[in-house]
PyMOL commands that place a pseudoatom at each C-alpha (Angstrom):
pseudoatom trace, name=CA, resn=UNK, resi=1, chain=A, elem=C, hetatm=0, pos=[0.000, 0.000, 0.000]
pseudoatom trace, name=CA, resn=UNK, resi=2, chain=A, elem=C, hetatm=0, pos=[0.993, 3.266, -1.264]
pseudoatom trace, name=CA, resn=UNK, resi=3, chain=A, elem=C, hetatm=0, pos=[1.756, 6.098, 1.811]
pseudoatom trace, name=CA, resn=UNK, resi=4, chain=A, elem=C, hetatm=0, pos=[-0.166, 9.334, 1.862]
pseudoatom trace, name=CA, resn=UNK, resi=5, chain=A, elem=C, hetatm=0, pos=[2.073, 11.208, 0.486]
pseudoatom trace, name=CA, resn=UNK, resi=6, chain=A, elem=C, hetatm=0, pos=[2.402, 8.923, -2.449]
pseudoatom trace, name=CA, resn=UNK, resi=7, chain=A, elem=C, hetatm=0, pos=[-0.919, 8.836, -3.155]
pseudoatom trace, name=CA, resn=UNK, resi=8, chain=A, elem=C, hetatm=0, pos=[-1.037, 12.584, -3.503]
pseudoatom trace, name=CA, resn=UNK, resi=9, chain=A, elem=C, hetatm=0, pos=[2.278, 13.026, -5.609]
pseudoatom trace, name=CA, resn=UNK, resi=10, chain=A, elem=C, hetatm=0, pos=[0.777, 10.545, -7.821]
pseudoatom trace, name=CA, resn=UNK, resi=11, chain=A, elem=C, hetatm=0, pos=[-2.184, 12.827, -7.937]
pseudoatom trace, name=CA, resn=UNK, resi=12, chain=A, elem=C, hetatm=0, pos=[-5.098, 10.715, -5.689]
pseudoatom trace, name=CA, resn=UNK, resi=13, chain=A, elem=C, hetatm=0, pos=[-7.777, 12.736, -5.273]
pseudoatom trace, name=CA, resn=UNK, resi=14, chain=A, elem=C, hetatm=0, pos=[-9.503, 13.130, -1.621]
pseudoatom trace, name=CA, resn=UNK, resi=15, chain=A, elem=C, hetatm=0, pos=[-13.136, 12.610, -1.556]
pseudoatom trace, name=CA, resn=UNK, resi=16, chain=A, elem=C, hetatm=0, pos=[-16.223, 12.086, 0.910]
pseudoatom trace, name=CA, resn=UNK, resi=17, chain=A, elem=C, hetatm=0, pos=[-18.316, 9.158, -0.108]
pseudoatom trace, name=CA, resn=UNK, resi=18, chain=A, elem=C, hetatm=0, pos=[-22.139, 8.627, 1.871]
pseudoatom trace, name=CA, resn=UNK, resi=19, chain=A, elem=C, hetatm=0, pos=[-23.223, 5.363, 2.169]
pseudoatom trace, name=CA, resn=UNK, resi=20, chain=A, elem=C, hetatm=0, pos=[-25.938, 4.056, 4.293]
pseudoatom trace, name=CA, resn=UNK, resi=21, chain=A, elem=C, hetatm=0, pos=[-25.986, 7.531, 6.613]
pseudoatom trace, name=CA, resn=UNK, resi=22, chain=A, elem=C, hetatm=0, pos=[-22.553, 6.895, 6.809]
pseudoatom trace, name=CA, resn=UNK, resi=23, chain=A, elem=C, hetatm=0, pos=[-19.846, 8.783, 5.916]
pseudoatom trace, name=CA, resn=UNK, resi=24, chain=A, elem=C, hetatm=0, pos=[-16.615, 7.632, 4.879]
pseudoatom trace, name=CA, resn=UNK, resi=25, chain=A, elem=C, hetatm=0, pos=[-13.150, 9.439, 2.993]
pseudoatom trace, name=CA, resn=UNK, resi=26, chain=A, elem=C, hetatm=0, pos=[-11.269, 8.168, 0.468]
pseudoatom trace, name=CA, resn=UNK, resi=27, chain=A, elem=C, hetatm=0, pos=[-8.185, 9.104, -1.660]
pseudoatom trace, name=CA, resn=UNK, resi=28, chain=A, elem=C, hetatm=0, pos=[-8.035, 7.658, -4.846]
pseudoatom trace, name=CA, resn=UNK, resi=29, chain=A, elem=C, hetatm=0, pos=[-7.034, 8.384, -8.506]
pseudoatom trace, name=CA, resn=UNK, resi=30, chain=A, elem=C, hetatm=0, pos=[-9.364, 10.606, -10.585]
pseudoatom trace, name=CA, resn=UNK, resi=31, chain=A, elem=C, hetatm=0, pos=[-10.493, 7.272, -12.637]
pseudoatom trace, name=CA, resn=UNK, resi=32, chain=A, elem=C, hetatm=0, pos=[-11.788, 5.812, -9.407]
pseudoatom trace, name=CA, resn=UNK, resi=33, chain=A, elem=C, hetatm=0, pos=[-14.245, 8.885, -8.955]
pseudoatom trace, name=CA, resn=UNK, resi=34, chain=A, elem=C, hetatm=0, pos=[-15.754, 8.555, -12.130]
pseudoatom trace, name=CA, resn=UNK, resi=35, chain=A, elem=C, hetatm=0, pos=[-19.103, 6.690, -11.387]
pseudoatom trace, name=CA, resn=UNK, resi=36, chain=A, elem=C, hetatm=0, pos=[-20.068, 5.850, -15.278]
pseudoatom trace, name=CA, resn=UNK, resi=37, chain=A, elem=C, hetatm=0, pos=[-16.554, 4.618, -16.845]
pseudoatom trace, name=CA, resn=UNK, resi=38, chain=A, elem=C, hetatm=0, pos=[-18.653, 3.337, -20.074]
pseudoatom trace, name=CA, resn=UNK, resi=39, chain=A, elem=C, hetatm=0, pos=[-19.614, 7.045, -20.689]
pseudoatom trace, name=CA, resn=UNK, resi=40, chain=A, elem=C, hetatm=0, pos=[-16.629, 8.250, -19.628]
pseudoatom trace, name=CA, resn=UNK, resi=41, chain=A, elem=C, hetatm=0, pos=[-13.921, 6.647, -21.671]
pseudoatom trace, name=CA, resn=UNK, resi=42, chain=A, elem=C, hetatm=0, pos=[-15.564, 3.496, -23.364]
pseudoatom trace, name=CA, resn=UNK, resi=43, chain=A, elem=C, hetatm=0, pos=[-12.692, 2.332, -24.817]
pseudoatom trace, name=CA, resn=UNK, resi=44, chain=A, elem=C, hetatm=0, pos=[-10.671, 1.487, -21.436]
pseudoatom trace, name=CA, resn=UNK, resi=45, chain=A, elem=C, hetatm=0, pos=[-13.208, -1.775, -20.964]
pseudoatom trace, name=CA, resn=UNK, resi=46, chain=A, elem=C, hetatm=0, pos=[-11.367, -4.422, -21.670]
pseudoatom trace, name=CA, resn=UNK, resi=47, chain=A, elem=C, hetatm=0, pos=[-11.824, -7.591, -19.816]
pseudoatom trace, name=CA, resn=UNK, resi=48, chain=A, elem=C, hetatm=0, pos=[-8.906, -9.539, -21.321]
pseudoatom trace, name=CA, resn=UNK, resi=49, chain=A, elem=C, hetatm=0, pos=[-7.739, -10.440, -18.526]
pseudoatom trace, name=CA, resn=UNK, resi=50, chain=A, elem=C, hetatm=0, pos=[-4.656, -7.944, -18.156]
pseudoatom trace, name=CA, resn=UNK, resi=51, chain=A, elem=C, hetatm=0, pos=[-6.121, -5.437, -16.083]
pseudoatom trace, name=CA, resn=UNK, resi=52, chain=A, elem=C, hetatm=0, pos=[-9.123, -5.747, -13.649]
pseudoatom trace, name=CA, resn=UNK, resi=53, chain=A, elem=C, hetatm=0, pos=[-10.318, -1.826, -13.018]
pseudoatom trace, name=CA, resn=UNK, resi=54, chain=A, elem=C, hetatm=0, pos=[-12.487, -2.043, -9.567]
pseudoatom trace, name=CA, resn=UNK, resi=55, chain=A, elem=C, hetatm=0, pos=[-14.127, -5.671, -10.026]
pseudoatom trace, name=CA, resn=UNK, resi=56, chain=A, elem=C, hetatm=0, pos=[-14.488, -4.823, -13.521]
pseudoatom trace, name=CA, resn=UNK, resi=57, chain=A, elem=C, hetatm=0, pos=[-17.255, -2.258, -11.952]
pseudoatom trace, name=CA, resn=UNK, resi=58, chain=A, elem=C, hetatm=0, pos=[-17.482, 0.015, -15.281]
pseudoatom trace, name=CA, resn=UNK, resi=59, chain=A, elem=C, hetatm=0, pos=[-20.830, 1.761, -14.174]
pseudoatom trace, name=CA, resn=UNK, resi=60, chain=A, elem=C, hetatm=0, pos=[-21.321, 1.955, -10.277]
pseudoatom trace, name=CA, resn=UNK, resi=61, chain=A, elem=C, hetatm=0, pos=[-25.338, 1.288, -10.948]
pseudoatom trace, name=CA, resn=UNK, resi=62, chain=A, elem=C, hetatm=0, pos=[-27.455, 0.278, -7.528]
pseudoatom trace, name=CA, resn=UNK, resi=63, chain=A, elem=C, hetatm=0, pos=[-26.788, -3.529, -8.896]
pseudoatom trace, name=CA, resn=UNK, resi=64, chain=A, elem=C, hetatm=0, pos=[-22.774, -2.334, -9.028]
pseudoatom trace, name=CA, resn=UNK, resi=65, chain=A, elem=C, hetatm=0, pos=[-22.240, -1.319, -5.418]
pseudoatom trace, name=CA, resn=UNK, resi=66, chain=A, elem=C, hetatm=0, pos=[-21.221, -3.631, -3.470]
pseudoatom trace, name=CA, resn=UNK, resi=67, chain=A, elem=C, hetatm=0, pos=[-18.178, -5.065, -5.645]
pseudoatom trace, name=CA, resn=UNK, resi=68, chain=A, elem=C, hetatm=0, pos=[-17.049, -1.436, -6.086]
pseudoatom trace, name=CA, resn=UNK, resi=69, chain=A, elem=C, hetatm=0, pos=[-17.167, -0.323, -2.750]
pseudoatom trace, name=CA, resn=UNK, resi=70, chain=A, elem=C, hetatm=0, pos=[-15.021, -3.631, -2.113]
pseudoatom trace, name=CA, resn=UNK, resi=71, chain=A, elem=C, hetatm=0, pos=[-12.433, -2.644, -4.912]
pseudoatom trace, name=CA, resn=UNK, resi=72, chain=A, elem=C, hetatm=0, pos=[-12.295, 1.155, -3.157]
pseudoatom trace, name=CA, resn=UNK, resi=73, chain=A, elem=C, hetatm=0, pos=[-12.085, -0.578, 0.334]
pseudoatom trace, name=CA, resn=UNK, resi=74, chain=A, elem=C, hetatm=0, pos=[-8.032, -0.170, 0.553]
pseudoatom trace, name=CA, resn=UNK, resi=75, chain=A, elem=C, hetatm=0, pos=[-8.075, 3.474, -0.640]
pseudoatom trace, name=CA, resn=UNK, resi=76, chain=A, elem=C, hetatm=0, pos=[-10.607, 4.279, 2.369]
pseudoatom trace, name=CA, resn=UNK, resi=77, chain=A, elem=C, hetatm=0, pos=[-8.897, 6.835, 4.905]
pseudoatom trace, name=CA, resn=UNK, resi=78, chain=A, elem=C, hetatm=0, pos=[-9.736, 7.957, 8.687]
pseudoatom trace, name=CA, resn=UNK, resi=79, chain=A, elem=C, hetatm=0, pos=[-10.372, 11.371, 9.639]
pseudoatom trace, name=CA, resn=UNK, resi=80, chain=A, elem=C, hetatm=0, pos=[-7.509, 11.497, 11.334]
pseudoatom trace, name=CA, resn=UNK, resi=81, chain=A, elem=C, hetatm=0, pos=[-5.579, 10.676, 8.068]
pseudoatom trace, name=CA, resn=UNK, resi=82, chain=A, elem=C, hetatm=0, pos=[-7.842, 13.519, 6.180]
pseudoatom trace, name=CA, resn=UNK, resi=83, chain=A, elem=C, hetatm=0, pos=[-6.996, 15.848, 8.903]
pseudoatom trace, name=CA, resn=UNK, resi=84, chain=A, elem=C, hetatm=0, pos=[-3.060, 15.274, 8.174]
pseudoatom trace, name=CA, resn=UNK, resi=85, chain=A, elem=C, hetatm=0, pos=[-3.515, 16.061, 4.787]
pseudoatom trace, name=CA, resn=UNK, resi=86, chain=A, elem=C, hetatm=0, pos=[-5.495, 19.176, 4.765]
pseudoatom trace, name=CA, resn=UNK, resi=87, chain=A, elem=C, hetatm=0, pos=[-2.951, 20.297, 7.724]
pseudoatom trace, name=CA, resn=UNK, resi=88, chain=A, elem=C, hetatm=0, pos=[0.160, 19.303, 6.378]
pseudoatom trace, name=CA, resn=UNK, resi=89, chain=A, elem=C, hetatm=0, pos=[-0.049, 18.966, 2.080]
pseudoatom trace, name=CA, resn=UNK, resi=90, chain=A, elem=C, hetatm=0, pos=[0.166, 21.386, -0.104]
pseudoatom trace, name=CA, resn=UNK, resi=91, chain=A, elem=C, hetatm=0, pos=[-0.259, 19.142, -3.012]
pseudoatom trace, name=CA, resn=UNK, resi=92, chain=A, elem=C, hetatm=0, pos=[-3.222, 20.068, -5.420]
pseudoatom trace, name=CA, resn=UNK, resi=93, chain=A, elem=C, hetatm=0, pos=[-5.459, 17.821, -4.329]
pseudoatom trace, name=CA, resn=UNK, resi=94, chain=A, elem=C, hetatm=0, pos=[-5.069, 18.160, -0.393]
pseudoatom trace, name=CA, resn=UNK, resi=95, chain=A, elem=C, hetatm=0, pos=[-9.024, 19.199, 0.034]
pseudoatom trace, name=CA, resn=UNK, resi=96, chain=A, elem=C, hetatm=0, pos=[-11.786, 17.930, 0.027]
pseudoatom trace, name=CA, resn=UNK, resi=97, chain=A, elem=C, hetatm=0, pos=[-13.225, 17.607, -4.021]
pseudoatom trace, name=CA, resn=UNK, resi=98, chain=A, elem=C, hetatm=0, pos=[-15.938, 15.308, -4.075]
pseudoatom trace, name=CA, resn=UNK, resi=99, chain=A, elem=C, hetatm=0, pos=[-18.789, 14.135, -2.285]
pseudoatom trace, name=CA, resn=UNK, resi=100, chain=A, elem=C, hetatm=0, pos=[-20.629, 11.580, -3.586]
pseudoatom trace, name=CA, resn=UNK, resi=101, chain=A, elem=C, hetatm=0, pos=[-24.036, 10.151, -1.580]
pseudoatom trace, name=CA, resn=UNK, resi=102, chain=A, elem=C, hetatm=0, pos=[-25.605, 7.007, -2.307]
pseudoatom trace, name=CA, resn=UNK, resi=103, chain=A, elem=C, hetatm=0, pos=[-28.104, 7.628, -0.310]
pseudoatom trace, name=CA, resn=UNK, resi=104, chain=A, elem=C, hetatm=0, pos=[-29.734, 10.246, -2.260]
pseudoatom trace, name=CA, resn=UNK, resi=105, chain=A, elem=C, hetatm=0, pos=[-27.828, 9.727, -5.775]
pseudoatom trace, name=CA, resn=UNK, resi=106, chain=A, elem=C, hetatm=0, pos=[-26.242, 13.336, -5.442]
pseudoatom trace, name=CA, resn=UNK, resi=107, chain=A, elem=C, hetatm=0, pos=[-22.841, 13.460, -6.820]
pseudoatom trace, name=CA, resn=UNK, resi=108, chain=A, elem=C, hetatm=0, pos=[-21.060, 17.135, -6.221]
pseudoatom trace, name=CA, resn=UNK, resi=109, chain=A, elem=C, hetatm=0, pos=[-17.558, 18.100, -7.557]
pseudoatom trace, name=CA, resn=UNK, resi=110, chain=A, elem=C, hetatm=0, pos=[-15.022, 21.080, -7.517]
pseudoatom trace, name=CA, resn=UNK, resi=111, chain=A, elem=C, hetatm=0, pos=[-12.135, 19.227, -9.412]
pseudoatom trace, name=CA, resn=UNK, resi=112, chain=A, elem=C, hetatm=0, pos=[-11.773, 21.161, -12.856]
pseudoatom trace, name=CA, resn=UNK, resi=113, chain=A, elem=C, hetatm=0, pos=[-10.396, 19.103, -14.851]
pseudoatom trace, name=CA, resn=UNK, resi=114, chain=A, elem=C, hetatm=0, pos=[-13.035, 16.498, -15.606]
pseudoatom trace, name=CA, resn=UNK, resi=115, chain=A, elem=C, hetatm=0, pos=[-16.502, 17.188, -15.286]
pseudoatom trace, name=CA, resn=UNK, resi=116, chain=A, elem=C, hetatm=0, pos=[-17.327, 14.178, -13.364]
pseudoatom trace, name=CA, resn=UNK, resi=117, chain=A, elem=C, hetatm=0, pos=[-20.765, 14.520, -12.644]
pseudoatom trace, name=CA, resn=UNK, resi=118, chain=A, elem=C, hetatm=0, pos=[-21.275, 14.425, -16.196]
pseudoatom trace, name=CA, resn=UNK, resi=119, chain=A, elem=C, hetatm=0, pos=[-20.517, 10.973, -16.254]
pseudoatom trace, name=CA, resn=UNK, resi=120, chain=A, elem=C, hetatm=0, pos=[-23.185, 9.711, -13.498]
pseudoatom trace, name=CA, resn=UNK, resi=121, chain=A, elem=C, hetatm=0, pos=[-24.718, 6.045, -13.448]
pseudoatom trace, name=CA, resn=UNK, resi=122, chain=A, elem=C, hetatm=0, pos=[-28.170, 6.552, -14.863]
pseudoatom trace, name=CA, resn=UNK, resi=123, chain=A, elem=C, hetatm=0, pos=[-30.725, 9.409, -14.886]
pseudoatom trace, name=CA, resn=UNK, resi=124, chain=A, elem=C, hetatm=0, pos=[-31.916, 8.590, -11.295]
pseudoatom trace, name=CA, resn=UNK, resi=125, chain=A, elem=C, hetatm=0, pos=[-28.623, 10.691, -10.220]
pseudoatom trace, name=CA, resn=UNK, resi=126, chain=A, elem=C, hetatm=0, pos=[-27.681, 14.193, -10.031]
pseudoatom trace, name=CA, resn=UNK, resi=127, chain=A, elem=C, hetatm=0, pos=[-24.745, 16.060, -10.408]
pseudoatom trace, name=CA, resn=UNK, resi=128, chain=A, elem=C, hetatm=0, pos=[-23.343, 19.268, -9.494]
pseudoatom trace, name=CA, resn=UNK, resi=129, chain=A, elem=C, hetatm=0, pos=[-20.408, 21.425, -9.355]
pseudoatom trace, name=CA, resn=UNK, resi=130, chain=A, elem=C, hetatm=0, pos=[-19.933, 23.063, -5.861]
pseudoatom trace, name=CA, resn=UNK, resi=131, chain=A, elem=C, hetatm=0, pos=[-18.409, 23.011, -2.572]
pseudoatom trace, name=CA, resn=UNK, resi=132, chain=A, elem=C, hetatm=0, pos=[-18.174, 19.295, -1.535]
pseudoatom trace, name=CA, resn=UNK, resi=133, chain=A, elem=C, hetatm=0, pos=[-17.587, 20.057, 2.213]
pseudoatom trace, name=CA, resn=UNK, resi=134, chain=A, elem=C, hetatm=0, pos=[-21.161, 21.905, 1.891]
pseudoatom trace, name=CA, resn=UNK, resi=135, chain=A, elem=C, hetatm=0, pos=[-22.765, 18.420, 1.942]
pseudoatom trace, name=CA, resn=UNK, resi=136, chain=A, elem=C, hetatm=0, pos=[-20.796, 16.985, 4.779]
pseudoatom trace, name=CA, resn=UNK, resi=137, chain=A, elem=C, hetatm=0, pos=[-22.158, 17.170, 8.531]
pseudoatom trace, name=CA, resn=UNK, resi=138, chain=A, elem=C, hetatm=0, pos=[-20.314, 19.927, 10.689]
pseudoatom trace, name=CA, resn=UNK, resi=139, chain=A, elem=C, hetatm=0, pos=[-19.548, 17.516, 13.146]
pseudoatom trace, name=CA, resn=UNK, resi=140, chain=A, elem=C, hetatm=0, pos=[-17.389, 15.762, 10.698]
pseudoatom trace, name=CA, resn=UNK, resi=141, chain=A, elem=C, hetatm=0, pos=[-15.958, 19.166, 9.280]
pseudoatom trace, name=CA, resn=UNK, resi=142, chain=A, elem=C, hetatm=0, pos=[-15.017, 20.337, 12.869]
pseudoatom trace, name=CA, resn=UNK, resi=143, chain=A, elem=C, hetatm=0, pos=[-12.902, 17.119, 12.604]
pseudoatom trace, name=CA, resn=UNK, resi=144, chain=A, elem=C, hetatm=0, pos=[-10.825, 17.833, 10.154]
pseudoatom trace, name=CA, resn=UNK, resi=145, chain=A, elem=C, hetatm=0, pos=[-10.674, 21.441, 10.033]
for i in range(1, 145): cmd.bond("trace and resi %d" % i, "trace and resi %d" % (i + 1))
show_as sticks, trace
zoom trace
């Protein structure tokens, strides 16, 4: 496993995912926050066997969420660990840039580069660009900030 500040030379994005009125952080690459791969770049699926991209979970649909959430599971990070990076990176991506509830569908972004919500499971989601740490309990703000 890759250290922290590995992960964020190599560009791993922080993000808040809700799940079940839980919420949980993760740092991962930018492909890994892209809900609807097929949309997004439909030429990456391949299943020949080379490369298995998060259980082979192309579109995170309600069907899709269990094996995905298992292939995110070692890119899953404690507060503490968020706290660190917000205090102590200065990388890019040291804040907070997406927020993404399964609960409600609701996927909200700040990252620029992509437009992520864009490239949502189905039509039953939403997307938006703003302020992920708008979405995310105080409680869990005071935390980290």
């Amino acid at each position: 496993m890759k250290s922290i500040k590995q992960r964020l030379e190599e560009n791993y994005i922080l993000g808040c995912i809700k799940r079940n009125n839980a919420y949980q952080f993760y740092l991962m690459p930018i492909a890994w926050w892209i809900l609807n791969h097929e949309k997004y770049n439909p030429d990456y699926i391949s299943n020949d066997g080379q490369y298995v991209f998060r259980n082979n979970v192309f579109n995170v649909t309600d069907d899709q969420q269990e094996p995905f959430f298992i292939s995110i599971s070692e890119d899953k990070i404690s507060i503490s660990e968020v706290k660190n990076i917000i205090e102590n990176f200065s990388e890019e991506y040291s804040e907070i840039m997406f927020f993404i509830d399964f609960d409600t569908k609701g996927y909200i972004s700040a990252f620029d580069d992509i437009e992520v919500e864009t490239y949502l499971p189905n039509e039953t989601w939403t997307g938006k660009y703003e302020n992920p740490q708008d979405y995310i309990p105080k409680n869990i703000l005071d935390q980290i900030n």
